[in-house]
C-alpha positions in Angstrom: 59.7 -113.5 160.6 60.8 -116.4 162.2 61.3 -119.9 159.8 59.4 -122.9 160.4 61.6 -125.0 161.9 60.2 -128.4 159.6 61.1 -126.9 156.5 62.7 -129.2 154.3 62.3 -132.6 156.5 61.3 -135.5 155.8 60.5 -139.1 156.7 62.0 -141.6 154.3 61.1 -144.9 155.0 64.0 -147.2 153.3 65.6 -150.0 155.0 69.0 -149.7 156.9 71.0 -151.9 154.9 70.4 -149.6 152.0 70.6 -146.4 153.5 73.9 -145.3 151.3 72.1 -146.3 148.4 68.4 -144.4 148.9 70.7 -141.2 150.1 72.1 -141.3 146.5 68.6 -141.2 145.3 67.6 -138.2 146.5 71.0 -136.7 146.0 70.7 -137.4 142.4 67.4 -135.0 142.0 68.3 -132.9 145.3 72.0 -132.7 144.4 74.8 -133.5 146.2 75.6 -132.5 149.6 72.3 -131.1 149.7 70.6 -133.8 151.9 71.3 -134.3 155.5 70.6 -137.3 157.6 69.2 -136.4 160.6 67.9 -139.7 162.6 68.6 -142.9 160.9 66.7 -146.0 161.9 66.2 -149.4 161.0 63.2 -148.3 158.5 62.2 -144.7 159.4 64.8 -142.6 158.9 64.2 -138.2 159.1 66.5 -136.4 156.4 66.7 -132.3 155.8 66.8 -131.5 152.0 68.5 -127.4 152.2 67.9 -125.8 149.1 64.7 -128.4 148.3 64.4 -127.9 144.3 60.9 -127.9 143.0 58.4 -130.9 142.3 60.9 -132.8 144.8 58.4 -135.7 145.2 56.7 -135.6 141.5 60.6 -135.7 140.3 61.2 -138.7 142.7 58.3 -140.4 141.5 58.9 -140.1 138.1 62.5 -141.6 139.1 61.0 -144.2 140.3 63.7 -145.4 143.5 64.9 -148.7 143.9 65.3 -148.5 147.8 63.1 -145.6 148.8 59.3 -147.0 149.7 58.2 -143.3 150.4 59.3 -140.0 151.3 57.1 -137.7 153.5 57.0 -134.4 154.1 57.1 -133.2 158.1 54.3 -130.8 158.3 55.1 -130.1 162.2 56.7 -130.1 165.1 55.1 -130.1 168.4 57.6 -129.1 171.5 57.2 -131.3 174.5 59.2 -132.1 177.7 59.3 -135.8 178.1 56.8 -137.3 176.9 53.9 -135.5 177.4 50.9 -137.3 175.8 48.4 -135.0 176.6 50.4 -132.3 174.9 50.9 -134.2 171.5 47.3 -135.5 171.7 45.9 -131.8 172.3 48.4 -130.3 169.5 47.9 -132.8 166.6 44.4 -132.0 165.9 45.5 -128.4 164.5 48.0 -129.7 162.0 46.5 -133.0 161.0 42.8 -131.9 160.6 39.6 -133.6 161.0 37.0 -135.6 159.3 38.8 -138.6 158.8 39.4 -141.7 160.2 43.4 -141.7 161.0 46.1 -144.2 162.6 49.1 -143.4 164.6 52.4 -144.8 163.5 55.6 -143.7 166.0 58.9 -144.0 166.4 61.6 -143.1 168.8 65.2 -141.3 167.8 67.0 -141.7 170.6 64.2 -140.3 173.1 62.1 -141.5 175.6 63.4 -144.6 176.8 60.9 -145.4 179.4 58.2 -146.0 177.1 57.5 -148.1 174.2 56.8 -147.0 170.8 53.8 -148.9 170.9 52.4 -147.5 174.3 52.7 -143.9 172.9 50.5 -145.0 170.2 47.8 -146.4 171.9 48.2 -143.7 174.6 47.7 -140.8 171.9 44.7 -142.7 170.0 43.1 -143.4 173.1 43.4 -139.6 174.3 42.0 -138.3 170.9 39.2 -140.7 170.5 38.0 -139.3 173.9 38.2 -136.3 172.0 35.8 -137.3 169.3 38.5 -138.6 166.6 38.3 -142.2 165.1 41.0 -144.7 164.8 40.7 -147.0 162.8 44.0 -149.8 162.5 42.8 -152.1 159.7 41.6 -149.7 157.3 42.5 -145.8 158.5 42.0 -142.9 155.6 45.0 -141.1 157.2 48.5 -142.0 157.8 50.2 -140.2 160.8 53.5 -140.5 161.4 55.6 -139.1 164.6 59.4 -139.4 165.0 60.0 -138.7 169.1 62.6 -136.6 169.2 64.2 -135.2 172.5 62.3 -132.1 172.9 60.1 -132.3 170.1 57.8 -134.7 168.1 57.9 -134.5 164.2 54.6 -135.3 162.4 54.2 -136.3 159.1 50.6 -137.8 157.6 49.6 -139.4 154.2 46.4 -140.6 152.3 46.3 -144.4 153.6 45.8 -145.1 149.4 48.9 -143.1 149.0 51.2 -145.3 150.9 50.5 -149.1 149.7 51.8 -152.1 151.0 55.6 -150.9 151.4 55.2 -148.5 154.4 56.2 -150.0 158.1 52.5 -149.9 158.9 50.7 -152.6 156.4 54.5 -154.1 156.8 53.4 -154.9 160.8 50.2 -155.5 160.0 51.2 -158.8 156.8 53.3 -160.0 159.9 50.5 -160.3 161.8 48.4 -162.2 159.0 48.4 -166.2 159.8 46.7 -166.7 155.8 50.0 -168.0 154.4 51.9 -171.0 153.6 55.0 -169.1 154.8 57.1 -165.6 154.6 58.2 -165.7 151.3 54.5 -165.1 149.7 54.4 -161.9 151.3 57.3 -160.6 149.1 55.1 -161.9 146.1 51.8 -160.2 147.7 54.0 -157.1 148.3 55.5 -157.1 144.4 51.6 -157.9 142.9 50.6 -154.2 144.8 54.0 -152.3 144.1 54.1 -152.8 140.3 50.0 -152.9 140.0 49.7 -156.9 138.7 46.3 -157.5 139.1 43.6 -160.5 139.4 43.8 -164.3 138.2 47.0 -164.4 135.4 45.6 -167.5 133.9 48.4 -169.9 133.6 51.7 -169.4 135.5 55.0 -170.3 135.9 56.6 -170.5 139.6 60.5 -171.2 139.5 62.2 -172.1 142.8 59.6 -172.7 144.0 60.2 -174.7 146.7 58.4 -174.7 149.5 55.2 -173.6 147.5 54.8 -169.9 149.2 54.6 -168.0 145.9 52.7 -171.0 144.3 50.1 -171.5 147.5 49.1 -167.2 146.7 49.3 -167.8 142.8 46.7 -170.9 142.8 44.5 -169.2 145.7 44.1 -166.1 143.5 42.6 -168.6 140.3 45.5 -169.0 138.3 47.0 -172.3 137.4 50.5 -173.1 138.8 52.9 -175.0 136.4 56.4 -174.6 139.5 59.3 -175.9 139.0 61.8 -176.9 142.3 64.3 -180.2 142.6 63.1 -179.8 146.4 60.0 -180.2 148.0 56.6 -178.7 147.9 54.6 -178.7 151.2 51.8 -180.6 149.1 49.9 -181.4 152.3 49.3 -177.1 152.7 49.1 -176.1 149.4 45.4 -174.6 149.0 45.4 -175.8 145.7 42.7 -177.6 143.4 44.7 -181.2 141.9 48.4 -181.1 142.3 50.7 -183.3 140.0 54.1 -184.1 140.5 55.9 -184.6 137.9 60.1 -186.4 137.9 62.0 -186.9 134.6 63.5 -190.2 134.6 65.7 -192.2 132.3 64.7 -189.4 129.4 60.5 -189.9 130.3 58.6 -187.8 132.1 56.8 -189.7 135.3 53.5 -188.0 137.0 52.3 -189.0 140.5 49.2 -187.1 141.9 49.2 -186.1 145.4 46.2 -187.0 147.7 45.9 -185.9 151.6 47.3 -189.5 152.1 50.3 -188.9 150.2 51.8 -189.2 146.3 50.1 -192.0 144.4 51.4 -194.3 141.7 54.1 -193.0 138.9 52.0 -192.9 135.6 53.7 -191.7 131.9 53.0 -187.9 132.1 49.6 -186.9 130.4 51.2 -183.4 129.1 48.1 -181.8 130.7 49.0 -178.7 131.8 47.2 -177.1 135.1 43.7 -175.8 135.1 42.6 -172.7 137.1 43.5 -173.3 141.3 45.6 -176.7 140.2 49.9 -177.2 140.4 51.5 -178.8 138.1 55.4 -179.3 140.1 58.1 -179.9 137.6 60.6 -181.8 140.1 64.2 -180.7 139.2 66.0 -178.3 137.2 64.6 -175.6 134.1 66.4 -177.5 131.7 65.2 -180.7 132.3 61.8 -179.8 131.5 62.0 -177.8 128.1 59.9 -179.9 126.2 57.2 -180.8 129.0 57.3 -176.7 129.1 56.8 -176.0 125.3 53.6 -178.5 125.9 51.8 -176.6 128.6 53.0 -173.0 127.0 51.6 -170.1 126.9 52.4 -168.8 130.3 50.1 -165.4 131.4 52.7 -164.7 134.3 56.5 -165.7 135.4 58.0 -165.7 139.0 61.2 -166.4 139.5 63.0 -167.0 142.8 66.0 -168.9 142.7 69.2 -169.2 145.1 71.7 -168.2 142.5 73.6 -165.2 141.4 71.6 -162.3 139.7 72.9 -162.6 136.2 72.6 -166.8 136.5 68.5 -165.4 137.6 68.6 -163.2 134.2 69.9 -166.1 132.4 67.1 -167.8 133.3 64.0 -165.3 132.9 65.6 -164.5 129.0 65.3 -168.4 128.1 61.8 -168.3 129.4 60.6 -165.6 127.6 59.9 -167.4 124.3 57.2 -169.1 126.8 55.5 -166.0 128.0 52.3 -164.2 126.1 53.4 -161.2 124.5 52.4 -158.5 127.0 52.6 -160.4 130.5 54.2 -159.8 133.3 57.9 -161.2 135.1 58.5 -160.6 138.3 62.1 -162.3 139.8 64.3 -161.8 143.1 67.9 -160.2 142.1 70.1 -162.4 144.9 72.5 -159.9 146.8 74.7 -162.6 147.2 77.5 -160.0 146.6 76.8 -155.9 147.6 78.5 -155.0 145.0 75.4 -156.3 142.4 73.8 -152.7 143.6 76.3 -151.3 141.7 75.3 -153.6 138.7 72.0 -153.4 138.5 72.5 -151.9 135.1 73.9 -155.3 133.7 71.0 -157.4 134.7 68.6 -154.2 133.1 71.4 -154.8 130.0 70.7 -159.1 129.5 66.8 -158.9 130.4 65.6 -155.9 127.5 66.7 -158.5 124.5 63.5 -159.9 125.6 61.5 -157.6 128.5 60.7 -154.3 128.8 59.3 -151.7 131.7 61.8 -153.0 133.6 61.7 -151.9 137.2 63.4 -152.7 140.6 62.2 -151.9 144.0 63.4 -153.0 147.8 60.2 -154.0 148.9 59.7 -155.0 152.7 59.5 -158.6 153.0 62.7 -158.6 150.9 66.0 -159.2 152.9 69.8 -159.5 151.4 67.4 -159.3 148.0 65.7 -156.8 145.4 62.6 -157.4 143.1 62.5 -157.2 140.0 59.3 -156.4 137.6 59.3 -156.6 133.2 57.0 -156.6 131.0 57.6 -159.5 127.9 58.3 -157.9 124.8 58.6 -158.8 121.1 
């Protein structure tokens, strides 16, 4: 009997830059020298796992990777000669089923030069919709994936719920979303679905916040914003309630509220902290703003995302913690500002549980040269 020729691949979707390190991940539960890279790409990469020890996925999700989004089994292989779109079209329905509604992802290794990615997808939906299947791009049930190969076209599907906001596909789609003060509040949407943080966190603190991405999604969601920057805000597109500025000067603590026409007068801080949709900005450093911070404490939620070194960004969410309710969450960006921090990861882990627990890291889309972090404050 002749083997199927897709046992043992799969997709892994993991971003070039960390390739080395998402092969050791598998490795570690697959063993060593028992993975094989097959196509690498720039986020879809196919791998062959030889001897492919049991609960493979259950064991890599109880791991819980750092750099792999997902790994998908290939369920099969379709033979084609160039590329034949009524052949693929005609031979997915048999190994992806029915009854659903479905979206094409694809992606080229190596193959097919003379057509876009994008043209085979819309070429293949258009050719099965005629056939009675529904696409659906916003909202599909079913994930399908197909990696072009010369001579053959690899398939791979998932439950749309099953693949979350780290696969390529809601990926393209964020970057195709205009609802956002800029990029950077996409790596905060993408951290709030990864690590399941959920609804209005009440009170929260935003440092580095500068220039108000993660502080613009915080306030739209209900919460109010107490972030702290020495730069900037953009004030004038924050969808915010009443924002206050607030400077330390000469050892007081100066407020100015900002209007559409600008900052008003400097008034002796009220202390206030922010109510629900409302920013507070705390303009300068952490440090200079312990007291004003003890004031406006408890904090439900803590994002940090500062320019600095990784253990400088520890440093930082450990002092805070005495300001956090027992129980809420910390999400902060680990700075690659060296490769080597991969390797260290298990330093930062070290100086954070003295205050945090759950600690977990992922390499979630929208992050570049970059890694999120997600804790839990502890006693």
């Amino acid at each position: 009997m002749q083997s199927d020729p897709t046992t043992g691949h799969y997709i892994m979707i993991a971003d070039e830059r960390f390739l080395n390190y998402a092969a050791r991940e598998i490795a570690a539960i697959a063993g060593a020298g028992n993975v094989v890279p097959e196509y690498l790409g720039a986020s879809v990469s196919v791998v062959k796992i030889g001897a492919e020890p049991e609960g493979l996925l259950a064991r890599l999700r109880e791991a819980d990777p750092v750099f792999i989004s997902m790994l998908i089994p290939v369920i099969g292989a379709i033979p084609v000669s160039g590329t034949d779109i009524d052949r693929i079209a005609d031979a997915l329905p048999g190994i992806i089923g029915g009854g659903h509604t479905f979206r094409i992802e694809a992606v080229k290794a190596g193959a097919h030069p003379d057509v876009s990615a994008k043209g085979i997808e819309v070429a293949i939906g258009e050719r099965m919709e005629r056939n009675g299947f529904r696409i659906d791009l916003a909202s599909p049930e079913v994930m399908v994936y197909l990696i072009l190969e010369g001579g053959r076209v690899l398939v791979a599907s998932a439950r749309a719920c099953d693949t979350d906001d780290r696969t390529i596909d809601h990926f393209r789609l964020e970057n195709r979303s205009n609802d956002r003060l800029n990029r950077s509040e996409l790596k905060l949407k993408e951290a709030f679905a990864a690590f399941g943080i959920g609804g209005a966190m009440g009170r929260c603190l935003d440092v580095g916040a500068a220039p108000g991405g993660w502080t613009d999604f915080l306030a739209r969601r209900g919460s109010g914003v107490v972030a702290i920057d020495a730069g900037l805000l953009d004030y004038r597109n924050l969808r915010a309630g009443r924002i206050t500025v607030v400077e330390k000067v000469g050892g007081a603590y100066l407020e100015r509220e900002f209007s559409g026409g600008g900052l008003g007068g400097a008034a002796p801080f009220s202390g206030q902290g922010p109510r629900a949709h409302d920013v507070v900005h705390l303009k300068g450093a952490v440090d200079d703003f312990g007291d004003a911070l003890k004031g406006m404490a408890p904090f439900d939620l803590a994002c940090i995302d500062m320019n600095v070194a990784p253990m400088e960004s520890a440093g930082v969410a450990v002092r805070l913690a005495e300001l956090l309710v027992e129980g809420s969450p910390m999400v902060m960006t680990i700075k690659l500002t060296d490769i080597s921090y991969v390797e260290r990861l298990d330093r930062i882990r070290e100086a954070l549980s003295a205050r945090y627990s759950g600690i977990r890291i992922k390499k979630l889309p929208h992050n570049r040269m970059e890694l999120t972090l997600f804790a839990v404050r502890s006693r």
